[in-house]
Structures are given as C-alpha cells and as structure tokens.
C-alpha distance (Angstrom), angle and dihedral (degrees) to the residues before:
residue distance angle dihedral
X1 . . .
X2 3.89 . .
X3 3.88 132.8 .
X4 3.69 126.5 -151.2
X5 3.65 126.9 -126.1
X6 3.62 129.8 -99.2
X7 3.84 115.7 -118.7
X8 4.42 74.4 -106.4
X9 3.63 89.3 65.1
X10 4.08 81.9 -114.6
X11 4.29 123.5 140.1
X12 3.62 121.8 -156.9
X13 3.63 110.4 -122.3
X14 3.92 98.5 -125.3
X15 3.85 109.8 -123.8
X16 4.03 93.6 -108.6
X17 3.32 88.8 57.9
X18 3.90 97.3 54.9
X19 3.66 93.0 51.5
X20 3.68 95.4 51.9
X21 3.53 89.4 47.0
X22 3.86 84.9 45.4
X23 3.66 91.2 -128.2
X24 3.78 130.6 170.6
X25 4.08 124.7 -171.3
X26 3.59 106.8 -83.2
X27 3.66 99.3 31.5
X28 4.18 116.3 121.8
X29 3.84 123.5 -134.6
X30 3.57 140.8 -156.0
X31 3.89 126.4 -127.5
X32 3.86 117.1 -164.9
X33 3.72 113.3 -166.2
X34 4.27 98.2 -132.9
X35 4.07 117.3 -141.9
X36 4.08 80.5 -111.9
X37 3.15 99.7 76.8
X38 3.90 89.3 -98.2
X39 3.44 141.8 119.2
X40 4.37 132.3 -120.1
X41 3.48 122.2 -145.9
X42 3.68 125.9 -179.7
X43 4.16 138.1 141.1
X44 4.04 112.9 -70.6
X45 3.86 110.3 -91.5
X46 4.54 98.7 -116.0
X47 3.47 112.7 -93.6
X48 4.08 108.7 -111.0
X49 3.77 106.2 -110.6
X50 4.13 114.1 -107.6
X51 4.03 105.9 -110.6
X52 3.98 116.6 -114.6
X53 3.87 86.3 -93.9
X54 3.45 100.0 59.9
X55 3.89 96.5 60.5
X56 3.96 108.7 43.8
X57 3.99 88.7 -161.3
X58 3.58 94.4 56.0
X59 3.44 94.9 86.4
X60 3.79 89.5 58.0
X61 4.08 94.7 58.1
X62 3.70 116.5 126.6
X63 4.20 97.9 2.6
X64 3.89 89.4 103.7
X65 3.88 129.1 132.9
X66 3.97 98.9 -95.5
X67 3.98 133.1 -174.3
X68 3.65 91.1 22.8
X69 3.71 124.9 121.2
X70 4.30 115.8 -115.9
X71 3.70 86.5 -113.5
X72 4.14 98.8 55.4
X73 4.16 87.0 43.6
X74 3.53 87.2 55.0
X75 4.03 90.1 49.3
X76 3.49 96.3 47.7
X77 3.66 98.2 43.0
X78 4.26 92.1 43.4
X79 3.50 105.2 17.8
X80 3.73 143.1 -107.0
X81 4.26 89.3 -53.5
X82 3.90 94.7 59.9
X83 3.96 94.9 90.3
X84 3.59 94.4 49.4
C-alpha cells in the first residue's frame, strides 16, 4: 500500500503501523535510510536525563510557595505595600 505526500512533504503513519511500533501521539521516531534503497522506522531511543549539574535550577524544582493566592506571594515576598 502507498500514501501520498502532503504539500509539507509529511506521511501519515497508518494506524497499523503505530501499534506495531507501539506508538502513542506525542512519541518521536527514528528513520534510518537502509543501503537498499529503503527506509527504518522504529520508536525514538529515551533521551538520557541531564545530571543535577548540568541544569543549575534543578536543584530548585518543587521548593516553591504553593496554595497561596498571587496577591499573598507578592506580600510576603515585598511586603505589606506591594498590593497598593
């Protein structure tokens, strides 16, 4: 079976193809162009995490100010006169 190209150059991956692949929407893939002639495609190896050092903010993730309203963050991070 073949599938024409969108005016994008882009190919909808037909449906039994994504659930061989095990694919859901969102996921990346991989195309290797084969000596042959032919084309490989399979599910995107995972990306390996970046360690703590490489992102300087990670270490700040999750210790946020939480269940309070914009306007009592702004008071207790600039005082009582913010809201005025």
């Amino acid at each position: 079976m073949s599938y024409a190209l969108t005016s994008k150059s882009q190919v909808t991956l037909p449906k039994s193809m994504r659930r061989h692949l095990g694919l859901q929407p969102g996921d990346a893939v991989d195309f290797e162009a084969l000596p042959n002639g032919r084309v490989a495609i399979s599910p995107a190896q995972a990306q390996t995490p970046k360690s703590k050092a490489a992102n300087p903010f990670r270490k700040f993730l999750g210790i946020g100010i939480s269940g309070l309203t914009t306007e009592e963050i702004l008071r207790e991070t600039r005082g009582e006169d913010s809201m005025r």
